[in-house]
DSSP file (Angstrom, degrees, kcal/mol; ACC not computed):
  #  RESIDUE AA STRUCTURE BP1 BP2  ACC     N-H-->O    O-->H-N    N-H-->O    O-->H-N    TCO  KAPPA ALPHA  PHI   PSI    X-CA   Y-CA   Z-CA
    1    1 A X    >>        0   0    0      0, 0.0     4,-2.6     0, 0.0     3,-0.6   0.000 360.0 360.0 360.0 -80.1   -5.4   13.6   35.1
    2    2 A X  H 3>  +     0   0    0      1,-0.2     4,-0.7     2,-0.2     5,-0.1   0.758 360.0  59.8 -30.9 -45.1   -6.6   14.3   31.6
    3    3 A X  H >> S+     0   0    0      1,-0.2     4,-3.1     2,-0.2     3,-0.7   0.850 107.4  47.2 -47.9 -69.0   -4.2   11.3   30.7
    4    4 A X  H <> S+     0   0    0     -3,-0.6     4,-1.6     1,-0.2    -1,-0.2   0.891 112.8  44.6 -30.8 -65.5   -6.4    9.2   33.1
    5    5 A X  H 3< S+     0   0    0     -4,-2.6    -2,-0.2     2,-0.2    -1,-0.2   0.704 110.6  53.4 -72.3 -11.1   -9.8   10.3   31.7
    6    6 A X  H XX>S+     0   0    0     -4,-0.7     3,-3.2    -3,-0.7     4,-2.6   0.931 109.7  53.3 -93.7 -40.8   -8.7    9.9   28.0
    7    7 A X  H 3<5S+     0   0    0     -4,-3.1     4,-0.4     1,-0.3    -1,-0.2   0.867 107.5  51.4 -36.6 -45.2   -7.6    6.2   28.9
    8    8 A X  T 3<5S+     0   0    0     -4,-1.6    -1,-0.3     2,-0.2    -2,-0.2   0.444 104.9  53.9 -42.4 -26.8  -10.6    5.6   30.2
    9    9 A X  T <45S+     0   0    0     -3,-3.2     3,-0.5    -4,-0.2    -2,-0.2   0.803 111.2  39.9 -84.4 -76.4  -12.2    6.7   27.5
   10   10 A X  T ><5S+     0   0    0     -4,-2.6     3,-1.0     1,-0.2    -2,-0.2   0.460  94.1  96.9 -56.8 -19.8  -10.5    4.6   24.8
   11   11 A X  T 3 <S+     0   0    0     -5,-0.7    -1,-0.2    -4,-0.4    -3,-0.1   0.660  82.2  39.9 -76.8   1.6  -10.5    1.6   27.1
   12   12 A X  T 3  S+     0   0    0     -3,-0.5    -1,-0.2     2,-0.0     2,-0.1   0.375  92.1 122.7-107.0  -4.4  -13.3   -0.4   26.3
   13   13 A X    <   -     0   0    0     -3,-1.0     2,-0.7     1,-0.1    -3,-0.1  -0.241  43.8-159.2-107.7 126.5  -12.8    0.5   22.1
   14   14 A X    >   -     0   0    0     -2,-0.1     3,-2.1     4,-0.1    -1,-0.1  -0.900  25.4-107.0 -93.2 102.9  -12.4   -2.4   19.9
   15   15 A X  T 3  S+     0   0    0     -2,-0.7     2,-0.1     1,-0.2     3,-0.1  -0.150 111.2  34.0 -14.5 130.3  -10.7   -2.1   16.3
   16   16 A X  T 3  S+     0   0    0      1,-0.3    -1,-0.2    -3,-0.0    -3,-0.0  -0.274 101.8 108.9 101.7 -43.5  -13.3   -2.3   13.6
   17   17 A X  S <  S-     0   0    0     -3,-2.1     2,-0.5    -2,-0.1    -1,-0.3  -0.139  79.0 -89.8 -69.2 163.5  -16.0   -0.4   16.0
   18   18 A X        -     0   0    0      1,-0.1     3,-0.2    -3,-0.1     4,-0.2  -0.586  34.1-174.8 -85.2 146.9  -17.4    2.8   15.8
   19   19 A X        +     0   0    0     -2,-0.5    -1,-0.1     1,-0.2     4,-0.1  -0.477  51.1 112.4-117.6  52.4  -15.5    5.8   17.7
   20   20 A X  S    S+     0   0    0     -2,-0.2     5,-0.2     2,-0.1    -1,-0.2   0.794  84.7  42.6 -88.7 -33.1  -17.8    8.7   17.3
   21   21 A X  S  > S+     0   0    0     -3,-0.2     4,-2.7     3,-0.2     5,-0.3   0.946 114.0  50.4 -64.1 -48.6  -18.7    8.7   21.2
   22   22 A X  H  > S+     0   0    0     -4,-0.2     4,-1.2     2,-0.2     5,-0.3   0.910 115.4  49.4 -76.3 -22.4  -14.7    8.1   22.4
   23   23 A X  H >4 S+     0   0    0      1,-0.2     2,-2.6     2,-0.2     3,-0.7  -0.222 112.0  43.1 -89.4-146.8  -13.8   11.3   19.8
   24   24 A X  H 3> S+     0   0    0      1,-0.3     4,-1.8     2,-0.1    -1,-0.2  -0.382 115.6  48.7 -10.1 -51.9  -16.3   13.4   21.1
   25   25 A X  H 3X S+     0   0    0     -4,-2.7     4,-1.4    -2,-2.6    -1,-0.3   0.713 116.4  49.8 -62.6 -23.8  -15.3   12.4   24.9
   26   26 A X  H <X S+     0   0    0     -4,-1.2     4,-1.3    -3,-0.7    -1,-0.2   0.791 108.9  46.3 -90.3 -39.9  -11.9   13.1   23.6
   27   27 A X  H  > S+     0   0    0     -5,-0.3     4,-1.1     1,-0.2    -2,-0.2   0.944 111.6  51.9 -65.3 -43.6  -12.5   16.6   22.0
   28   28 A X  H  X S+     0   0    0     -4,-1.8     4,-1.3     2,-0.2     3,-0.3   0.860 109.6  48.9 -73.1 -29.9  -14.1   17.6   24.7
   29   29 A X  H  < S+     0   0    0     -4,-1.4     4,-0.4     1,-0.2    -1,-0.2   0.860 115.8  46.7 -50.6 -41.7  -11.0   16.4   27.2
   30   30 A X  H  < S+     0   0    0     -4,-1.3    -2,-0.2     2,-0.2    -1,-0.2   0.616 102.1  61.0 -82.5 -13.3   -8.8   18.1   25.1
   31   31 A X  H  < S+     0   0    0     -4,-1.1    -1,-0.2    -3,-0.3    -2,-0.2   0.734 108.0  48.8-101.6 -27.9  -11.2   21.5   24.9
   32   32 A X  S  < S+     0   0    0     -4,-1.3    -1,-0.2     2,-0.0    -2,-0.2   0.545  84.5 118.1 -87.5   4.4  -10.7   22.0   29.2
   33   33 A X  S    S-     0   0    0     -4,-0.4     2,-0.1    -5,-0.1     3,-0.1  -0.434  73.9-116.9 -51.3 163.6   -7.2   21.5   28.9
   34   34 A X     >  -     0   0    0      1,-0.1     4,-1.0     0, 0.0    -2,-0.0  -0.203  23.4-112.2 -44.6 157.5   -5.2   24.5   30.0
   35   35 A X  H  > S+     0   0    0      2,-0.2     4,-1.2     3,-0.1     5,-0.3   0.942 123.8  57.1 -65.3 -70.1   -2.8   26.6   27.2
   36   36 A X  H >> S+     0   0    0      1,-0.2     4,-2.9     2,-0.2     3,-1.8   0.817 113.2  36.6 -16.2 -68.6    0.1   24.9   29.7
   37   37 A X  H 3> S+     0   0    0      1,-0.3     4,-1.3     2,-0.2     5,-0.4   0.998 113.9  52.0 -65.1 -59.6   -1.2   21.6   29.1
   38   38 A X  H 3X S+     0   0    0     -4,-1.0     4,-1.3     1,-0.2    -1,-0.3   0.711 114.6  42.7 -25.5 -33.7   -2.1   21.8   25.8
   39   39 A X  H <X S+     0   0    0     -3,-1.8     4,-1.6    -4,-1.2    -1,-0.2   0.770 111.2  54.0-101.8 -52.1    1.3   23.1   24.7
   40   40 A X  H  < S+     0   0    0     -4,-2.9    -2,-0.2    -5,-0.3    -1,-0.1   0.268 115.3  40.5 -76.8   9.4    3.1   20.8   26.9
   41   41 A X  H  < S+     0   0    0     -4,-1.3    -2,-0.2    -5,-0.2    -1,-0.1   0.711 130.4  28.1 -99.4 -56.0    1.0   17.6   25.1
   42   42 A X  H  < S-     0   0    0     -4,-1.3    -3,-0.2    -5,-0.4     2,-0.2   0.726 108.5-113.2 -94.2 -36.7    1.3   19.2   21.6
   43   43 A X     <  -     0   0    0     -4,-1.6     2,-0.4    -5,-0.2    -1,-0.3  -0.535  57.3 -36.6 133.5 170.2    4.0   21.1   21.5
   44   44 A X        -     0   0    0     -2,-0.2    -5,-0.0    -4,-0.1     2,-0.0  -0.675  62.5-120.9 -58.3 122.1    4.2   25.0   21.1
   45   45 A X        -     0   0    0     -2,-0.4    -1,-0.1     1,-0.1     2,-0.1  -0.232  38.0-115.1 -66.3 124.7    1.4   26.4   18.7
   46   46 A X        -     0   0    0      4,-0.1    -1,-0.1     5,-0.0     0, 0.0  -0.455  13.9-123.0 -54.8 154.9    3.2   28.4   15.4
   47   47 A X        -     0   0    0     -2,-0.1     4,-0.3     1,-0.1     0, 0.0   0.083  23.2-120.8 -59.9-171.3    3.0   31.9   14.7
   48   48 A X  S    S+     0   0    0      2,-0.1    -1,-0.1     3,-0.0    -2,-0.0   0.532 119.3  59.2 -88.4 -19.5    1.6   32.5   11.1
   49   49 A X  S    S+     0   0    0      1,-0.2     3,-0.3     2,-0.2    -3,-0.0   0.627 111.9  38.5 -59.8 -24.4    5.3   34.4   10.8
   50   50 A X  S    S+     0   0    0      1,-0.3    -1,-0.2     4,-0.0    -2,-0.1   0.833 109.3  57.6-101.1 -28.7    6.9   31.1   11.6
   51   51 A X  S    S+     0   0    0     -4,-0.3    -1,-0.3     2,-0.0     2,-0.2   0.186  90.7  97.2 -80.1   0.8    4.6   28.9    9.6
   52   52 A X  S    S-     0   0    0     -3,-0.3    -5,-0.0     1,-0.1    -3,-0.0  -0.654  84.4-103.5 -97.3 149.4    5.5   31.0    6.3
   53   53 A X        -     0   0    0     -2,-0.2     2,-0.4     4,-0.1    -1,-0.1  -0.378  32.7-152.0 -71.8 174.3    8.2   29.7    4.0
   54   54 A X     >  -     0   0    0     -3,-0.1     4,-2.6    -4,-0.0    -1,-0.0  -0.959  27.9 -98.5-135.2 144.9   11.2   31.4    4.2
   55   55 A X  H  > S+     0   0    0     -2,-0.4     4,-1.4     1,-0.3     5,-0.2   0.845 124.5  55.0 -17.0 -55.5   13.9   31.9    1.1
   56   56 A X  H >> S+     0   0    0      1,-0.2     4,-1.2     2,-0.2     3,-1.0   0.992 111.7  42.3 -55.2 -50.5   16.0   29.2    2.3
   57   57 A X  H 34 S+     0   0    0      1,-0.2     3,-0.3     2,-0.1    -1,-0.2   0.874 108.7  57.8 -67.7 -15.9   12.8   26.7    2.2
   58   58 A X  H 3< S+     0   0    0     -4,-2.6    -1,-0.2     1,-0.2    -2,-0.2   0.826 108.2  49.7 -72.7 -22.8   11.4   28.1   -1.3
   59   59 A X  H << S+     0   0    0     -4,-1.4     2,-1.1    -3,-1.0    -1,-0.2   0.678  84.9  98.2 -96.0  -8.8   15.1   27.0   -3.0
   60   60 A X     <  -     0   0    0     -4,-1.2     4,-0.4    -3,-0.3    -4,-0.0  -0.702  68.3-156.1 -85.4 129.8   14.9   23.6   -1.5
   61   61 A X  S >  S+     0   0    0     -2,-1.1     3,-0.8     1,-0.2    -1,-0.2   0.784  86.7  69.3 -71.2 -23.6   13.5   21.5   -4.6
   62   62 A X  T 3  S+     0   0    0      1,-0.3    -1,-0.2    -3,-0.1     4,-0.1   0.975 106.1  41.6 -41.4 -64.1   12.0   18.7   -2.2
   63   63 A X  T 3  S+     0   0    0     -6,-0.1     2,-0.3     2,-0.1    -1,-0.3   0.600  86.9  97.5 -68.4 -11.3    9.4   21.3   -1.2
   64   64 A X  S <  S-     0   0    0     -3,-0.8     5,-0.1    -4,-0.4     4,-0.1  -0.700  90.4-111.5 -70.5 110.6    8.8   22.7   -4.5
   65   65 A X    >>  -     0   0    0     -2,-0.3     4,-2.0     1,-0.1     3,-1.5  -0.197  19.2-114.3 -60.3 166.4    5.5   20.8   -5.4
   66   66 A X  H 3> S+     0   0    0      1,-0.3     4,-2.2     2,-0.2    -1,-0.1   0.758 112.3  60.1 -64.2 -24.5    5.8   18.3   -8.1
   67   67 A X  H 34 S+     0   0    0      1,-0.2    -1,-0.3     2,-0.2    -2,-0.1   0.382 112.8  45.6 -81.5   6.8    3.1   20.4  -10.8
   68   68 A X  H <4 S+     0   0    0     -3,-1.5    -2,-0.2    -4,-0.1    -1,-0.2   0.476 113.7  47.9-121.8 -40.4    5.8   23.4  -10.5
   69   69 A X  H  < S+     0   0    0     -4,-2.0    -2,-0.2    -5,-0.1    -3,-0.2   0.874  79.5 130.9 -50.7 -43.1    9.1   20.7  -11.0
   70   70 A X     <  -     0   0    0     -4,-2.2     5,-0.0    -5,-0.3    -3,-0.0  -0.105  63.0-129.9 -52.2  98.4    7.3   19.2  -13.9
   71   71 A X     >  -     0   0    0      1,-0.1     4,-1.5     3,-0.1    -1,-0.1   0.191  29.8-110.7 -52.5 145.5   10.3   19.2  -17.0
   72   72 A X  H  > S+     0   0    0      2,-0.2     4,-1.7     3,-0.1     5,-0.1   0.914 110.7  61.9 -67.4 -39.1    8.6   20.8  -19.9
   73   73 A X  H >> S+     0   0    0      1,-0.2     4,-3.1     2,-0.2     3,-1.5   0.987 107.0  51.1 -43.7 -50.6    8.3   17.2  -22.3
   74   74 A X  H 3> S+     0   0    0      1,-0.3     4,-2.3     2,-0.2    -1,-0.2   0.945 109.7  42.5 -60.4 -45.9    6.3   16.0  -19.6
   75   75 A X  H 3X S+     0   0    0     -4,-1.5     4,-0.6     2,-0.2    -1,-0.3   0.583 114.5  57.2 -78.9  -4.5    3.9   19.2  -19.5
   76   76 A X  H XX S+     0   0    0     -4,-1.7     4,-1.3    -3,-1.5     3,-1.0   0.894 107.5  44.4 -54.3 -82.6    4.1   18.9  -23.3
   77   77 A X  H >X S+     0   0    0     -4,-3.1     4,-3.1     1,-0.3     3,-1.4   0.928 119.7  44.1 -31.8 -64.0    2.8   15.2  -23.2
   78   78 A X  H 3< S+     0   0    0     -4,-2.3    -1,-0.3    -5,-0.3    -2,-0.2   0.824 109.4  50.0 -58.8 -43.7    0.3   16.3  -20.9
   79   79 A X  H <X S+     0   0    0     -3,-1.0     4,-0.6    -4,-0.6    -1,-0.3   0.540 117.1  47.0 -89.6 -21.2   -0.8   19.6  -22.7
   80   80 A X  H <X S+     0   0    0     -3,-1.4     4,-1.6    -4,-1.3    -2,-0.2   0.846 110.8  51.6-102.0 -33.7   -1.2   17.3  -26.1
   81   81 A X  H  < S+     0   0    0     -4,-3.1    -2,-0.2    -5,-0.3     4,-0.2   0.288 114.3  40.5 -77.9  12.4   -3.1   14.6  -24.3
   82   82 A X  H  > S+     0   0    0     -5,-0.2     4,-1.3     2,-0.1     5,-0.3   0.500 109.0  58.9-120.3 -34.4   -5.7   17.0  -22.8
   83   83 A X  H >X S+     0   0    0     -4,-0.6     4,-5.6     1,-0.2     3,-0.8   0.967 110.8  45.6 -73.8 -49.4   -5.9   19.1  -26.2
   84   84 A X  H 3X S+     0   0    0     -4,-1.6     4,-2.6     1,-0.2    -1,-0.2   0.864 110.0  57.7 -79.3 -23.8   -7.1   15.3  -27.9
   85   85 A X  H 3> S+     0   0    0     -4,-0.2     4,-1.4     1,-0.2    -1,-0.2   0.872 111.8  37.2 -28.8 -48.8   -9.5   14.9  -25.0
   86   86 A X  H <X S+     0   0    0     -4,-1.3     4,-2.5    -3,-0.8     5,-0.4   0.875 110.4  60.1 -87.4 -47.6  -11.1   17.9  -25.6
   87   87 A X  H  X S+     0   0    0     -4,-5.6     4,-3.1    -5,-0.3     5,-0.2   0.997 110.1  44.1 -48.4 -51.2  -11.0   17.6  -29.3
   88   88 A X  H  X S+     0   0    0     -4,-2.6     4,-1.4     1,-0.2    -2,-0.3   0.894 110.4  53.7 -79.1  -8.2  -12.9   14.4  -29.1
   89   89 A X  H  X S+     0   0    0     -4,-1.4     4,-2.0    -5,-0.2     3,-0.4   0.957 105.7  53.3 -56.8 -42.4  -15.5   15.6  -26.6
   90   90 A X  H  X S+     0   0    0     -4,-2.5     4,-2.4     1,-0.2    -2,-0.2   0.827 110.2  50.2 -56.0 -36.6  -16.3   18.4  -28.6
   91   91 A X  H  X S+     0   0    0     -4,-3.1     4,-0.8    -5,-0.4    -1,-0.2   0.785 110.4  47.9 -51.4 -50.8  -16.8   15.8  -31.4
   92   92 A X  H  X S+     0   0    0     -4,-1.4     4,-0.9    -3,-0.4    -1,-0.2   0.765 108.3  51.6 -21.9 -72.3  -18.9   13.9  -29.5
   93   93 A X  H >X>S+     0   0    0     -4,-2.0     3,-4.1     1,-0.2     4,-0.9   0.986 106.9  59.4 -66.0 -81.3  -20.9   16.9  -28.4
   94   94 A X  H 3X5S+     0   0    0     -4,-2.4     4,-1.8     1,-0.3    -1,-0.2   0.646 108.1  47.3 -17.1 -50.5  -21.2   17.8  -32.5
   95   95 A X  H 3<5S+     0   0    0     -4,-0.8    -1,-0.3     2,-0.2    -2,-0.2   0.604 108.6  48.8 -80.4 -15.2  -22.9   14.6  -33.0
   96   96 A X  H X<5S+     0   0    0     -3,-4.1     3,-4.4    -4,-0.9    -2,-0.2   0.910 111.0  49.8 -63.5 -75.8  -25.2   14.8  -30.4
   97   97 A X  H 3<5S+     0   0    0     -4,-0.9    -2,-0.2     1,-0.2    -3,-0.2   0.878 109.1  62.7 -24.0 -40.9  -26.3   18.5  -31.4
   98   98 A X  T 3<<S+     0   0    0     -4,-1.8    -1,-0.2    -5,-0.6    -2,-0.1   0.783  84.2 101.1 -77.1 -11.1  -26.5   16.7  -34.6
   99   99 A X  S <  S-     0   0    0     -3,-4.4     2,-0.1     4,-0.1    -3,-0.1  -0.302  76.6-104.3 -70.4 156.5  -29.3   14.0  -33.8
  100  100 A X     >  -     0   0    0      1,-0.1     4,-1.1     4,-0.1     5,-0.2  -0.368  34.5-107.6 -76.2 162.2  -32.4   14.2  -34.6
  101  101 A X  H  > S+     0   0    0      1,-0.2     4,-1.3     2,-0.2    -1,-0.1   0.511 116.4  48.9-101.6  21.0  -34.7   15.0  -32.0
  102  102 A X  H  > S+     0   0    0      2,-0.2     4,-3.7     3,-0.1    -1,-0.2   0.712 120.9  46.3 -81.0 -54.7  -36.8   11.3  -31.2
  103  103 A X  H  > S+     0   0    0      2,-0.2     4,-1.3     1,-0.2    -2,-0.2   0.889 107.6  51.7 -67.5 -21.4  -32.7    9.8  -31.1
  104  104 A X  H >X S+     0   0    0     -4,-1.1     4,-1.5     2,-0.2     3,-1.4   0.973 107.8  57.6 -72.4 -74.5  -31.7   12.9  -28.9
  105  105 A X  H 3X S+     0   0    0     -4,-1.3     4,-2.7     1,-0.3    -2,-0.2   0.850 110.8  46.3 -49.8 -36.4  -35.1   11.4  -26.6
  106  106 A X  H 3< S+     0   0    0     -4,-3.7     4,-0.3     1,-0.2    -1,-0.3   0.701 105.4  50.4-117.8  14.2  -33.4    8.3  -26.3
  107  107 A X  H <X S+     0   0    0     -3,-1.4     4,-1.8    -4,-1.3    -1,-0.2   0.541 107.3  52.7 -22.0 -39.3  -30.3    8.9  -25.5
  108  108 A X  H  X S+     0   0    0     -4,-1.5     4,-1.5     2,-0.2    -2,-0.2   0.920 116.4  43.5 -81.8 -37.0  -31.1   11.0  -22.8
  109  109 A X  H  < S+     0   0    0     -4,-2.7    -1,-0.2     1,-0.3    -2,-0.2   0.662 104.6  58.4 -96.6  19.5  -33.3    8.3  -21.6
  110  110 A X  H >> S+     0   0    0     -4,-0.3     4,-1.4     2,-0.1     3,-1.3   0.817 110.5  56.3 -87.4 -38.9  -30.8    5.4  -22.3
  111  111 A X  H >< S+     0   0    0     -4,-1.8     3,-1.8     1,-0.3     4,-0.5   0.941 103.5  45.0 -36.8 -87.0  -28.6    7.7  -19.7
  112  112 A X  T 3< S+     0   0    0     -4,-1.5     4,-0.3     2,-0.3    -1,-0.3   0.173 106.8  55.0 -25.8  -6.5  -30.5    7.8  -17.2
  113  113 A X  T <> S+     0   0    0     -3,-1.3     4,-1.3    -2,-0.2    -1,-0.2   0.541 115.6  49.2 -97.1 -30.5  -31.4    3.8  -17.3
  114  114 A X  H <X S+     0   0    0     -3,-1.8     4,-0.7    -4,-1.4    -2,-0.3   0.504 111.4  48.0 -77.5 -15.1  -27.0    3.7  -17.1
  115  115 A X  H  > S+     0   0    0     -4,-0.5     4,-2.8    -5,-0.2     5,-0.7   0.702 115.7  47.8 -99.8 -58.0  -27.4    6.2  -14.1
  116  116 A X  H  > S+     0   0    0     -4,-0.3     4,-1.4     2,-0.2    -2,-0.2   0.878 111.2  42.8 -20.0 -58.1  -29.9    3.8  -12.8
  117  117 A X  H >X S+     0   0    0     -4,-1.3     3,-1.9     1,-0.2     4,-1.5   0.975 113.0  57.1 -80.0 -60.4  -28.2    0.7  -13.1
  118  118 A X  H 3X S+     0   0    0     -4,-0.7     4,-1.1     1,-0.2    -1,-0.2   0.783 110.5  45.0 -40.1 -26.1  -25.0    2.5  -11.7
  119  119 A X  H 3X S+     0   0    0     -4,-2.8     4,-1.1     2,-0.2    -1,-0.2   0.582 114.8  46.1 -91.0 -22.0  -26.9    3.5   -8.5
  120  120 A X  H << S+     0   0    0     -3,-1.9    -2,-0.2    -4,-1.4    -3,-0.2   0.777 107.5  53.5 -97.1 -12.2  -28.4    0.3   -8.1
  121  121 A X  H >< S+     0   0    0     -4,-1.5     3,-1.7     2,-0.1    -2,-0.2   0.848 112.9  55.2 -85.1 -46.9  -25.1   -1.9   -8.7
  122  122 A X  H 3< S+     0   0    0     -4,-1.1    -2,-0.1    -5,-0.3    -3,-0.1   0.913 103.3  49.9 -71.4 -38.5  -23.8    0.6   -5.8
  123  123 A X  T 3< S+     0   0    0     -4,-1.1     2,-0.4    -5,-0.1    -1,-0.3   0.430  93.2  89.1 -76.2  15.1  -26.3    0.0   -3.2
  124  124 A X  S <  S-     0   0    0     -3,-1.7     5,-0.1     1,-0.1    -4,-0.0  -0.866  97.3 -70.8-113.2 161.4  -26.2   -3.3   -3.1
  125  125 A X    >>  -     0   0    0     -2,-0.4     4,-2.3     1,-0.1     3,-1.2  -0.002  46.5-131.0 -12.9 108.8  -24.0   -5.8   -1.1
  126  126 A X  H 3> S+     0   0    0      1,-0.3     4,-2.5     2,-0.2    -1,-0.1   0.810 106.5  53.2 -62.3 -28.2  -20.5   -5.4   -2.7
  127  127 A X  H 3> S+     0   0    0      2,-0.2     4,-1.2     1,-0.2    -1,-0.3   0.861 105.5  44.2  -3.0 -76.0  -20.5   -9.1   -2.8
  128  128 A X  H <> S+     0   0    0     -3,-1.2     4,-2.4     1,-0.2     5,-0.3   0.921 114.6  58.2 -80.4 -29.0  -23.7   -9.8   -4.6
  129  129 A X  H >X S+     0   0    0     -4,-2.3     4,-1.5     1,-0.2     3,-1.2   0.950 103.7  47.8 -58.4 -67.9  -22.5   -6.6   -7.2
  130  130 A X  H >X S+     0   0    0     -4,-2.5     4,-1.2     1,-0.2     3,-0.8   0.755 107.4  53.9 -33.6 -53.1  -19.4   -8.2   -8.1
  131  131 A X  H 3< S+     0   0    0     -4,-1.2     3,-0.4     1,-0.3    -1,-0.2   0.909 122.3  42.8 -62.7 -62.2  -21.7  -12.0   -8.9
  132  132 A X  H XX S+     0   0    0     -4,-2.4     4,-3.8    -3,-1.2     3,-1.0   0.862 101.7  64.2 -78.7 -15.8  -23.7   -9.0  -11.2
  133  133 A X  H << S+     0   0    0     -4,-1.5    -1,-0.2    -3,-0.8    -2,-0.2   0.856  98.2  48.5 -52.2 -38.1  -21.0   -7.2  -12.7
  134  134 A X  T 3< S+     0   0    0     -4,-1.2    -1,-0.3    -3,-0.4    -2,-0.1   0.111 117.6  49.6 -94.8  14.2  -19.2  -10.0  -15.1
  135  135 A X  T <4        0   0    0     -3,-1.0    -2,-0.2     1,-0.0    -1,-0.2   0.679 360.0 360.0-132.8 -15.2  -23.1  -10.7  -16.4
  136  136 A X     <        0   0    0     -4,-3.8    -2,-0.2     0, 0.0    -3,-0.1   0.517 360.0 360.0 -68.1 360.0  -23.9   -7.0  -17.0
């Protein structure tokens, strides 16, 4: 039955189109199912007991994400490339603090003409943006 209606549903749906009406017709098939059906569609729901890792799964390294695997050179490299990030922002930031305050005024508003131009490159046809990108 449900099976029926969701075909139905889907059967007029083209690749490329929008599917916000067939998912909605589709949530809402799927929200009268029965537990039965539901269960027997999707499978049996987990517990939160069963859904927890268990010893065995913590020792398997697969499952260990990779930022907890990560060999110490590599979190070395990483920990020395974030340190010179920071150094030169701060640097950055010093030399800003340090302007006077008419070069301060334009900066801020040569930013804001770059937020500009960034907001107007995005709303346009990606097409015609690329055609401006190589002349900006």
């Amino acid at each position: 039955m449900a099976q029926q209606q969701l075909r139905g549903v889907w059967m007029a749906y083209r690749d490329g189109e929008n599917c916000g009406l067939q998912q909605a017709k589709t949530f809402e098939i799927i929200r009268g199912l029965t537990e039965t059906e539901r269960s027997s569609i999707f499978g049996q729901q987990q517990s939160i007991a069963q859904r927890a890792p268990s010893d065995q799964t913590a020792a398997t390294p697969e499952l260990i994400p990779m930022f907890i695997r990560t060999s110490s050179p590599e979190l070395t490299d990483f920990k020395k490339w974030i340190a010179t990030i920071r150094a030169q922002k701060s640097q950055l930031d010093a030399r800003i603090n340090a302007l006077p305050p008419e070069a301060r005024n334009a900066l801020q508003q040569i930013e804001s003409l770059r937020a500009k131009e960034r907001q107007i490159i995005q709303s346009l046809n990606p097409l015609v943006a690329n055609q401006l990108i190589g002349i900006l």
